[in-house]
C-alpha positions in Angstrom: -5.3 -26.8 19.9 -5.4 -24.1 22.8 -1.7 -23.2 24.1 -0.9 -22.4 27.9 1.6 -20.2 28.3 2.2 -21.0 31.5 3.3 -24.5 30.6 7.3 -25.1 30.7 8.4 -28.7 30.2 12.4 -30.1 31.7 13.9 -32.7 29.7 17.2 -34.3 30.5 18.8 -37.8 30.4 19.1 -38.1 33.9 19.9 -35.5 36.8 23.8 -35.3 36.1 23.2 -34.4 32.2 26.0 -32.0 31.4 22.9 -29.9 29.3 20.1 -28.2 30.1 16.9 -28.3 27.7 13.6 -26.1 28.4 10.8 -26.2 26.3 8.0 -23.8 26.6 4.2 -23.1 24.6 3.6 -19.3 24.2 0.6 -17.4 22.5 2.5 -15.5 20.3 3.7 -15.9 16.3 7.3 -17.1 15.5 7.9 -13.4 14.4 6.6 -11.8 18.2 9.1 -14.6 19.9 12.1 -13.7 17.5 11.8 -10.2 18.3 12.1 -11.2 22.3 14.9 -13.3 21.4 16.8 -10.6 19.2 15.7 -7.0 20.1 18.0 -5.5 22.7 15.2 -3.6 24.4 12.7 -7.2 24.2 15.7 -8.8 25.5 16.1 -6.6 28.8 12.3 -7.3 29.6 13.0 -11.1 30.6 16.5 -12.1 30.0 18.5 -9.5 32.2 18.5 -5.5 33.1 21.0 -5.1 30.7 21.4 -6.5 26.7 23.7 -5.4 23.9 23.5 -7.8 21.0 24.4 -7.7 17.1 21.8 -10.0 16.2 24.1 -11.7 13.0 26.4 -14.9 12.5 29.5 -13.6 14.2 27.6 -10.7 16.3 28.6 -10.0 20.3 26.4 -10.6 22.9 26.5 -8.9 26.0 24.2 -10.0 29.0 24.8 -8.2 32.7 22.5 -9.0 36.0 23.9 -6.6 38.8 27.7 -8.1 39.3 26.6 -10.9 36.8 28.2 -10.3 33.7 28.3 -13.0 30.4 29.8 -12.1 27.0 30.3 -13.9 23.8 29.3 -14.3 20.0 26.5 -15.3 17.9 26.4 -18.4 16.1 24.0 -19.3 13.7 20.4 -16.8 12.3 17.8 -18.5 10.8 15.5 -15.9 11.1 12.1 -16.5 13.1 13.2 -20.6 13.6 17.0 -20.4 15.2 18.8 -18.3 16.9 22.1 -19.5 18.7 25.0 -18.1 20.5 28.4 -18.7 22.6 28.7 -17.2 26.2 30.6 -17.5 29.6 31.2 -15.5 32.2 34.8 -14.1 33.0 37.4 -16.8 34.1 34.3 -19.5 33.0 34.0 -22.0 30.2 31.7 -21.1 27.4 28.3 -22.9 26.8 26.3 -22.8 23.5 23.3 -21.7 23.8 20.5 -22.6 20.7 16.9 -21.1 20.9 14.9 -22.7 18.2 10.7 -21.4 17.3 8.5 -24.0 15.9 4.9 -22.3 14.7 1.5 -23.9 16.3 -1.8 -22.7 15.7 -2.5 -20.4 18.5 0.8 -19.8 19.3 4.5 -20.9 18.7 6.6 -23.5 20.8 10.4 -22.1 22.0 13.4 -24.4 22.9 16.3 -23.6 24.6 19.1 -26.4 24.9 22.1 -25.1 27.0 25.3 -27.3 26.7 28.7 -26.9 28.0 31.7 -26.7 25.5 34.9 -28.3 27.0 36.2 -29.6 30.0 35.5 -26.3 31.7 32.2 -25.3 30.0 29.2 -24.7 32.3 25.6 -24.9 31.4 23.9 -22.3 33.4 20.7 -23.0 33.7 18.2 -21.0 35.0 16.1 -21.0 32.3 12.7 -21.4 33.9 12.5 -18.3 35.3 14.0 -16.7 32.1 11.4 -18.4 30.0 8.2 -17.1 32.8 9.7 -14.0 32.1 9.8 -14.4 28.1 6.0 -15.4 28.4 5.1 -12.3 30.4 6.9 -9.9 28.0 5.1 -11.7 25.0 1.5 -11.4 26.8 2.3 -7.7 26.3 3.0 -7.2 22.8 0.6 -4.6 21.6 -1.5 -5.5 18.7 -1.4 -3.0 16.2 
């Protein structure tokens, strides 16, 4: 089986689905993607500018785009499968966030769901450009 990295799949219910779920094939190994998901300075190459993160159950996370700012706390480590979190931006509902790595030959296949907790939860989205970005900074890990 060859991967495309450049493939990104949508799935939702229907167009009003409180959730958002991206799903995307990369040419890299579970471990590559779980460093981009978990390494501050990975992180800042596709998710936003700026990344502080304790990368354990109970950790903060810290994500800021210009005036964009989202803050909250990790979840759940299963290391190079899961990775989950809690954020929201100030005066915002939280969403839960859940990253999950499945190994294929030639590659591994990432899945973010996105889903609002609450009433006032927001799922924010915006994951296919995030993910283009996640497959770009994986096409440059350097093979040692």
């Amino acid at each position: 089986m060859q991967l495309r990295d450049e493939q990104t799949t949508e799935r939702a219910r229907d167009e009003k689905a409180p959730w958002v779920e991206r799903e995307t094939l990369v040419e890299a190994t579970p471990e590559e993607v779980w460093e981009a998901l978990t390494d501050e300075d990975r992180l800042e190459e596709w998710l936003a500018p700026e990344v502080e993160i304790d990368p354990t159950e109970g950790g903060e996370i810290s994500v800021r785009d210009g005036d964009q700012e989202r803050s909250g706390t990790v979840e759940s480590v299963e290391e190079h499968e899961r990775f989950a979190f809690t954020w929201s931006r100030p005066g915002e509902g939280e969403s839960f966030v859940e990253f999950t790595i499945e190994g294929l030959p030639g590659g591994s296949r990432v899945t973010v769901v996105e889903t609002p907790i609450g009433p006032t939860g927001m799922a924010a989205g915006g994951w296919g450009p995030r993910f283009a970005g996640l497959r770009r900074a994986l096409r440059r890990v350097l093979v040692a």
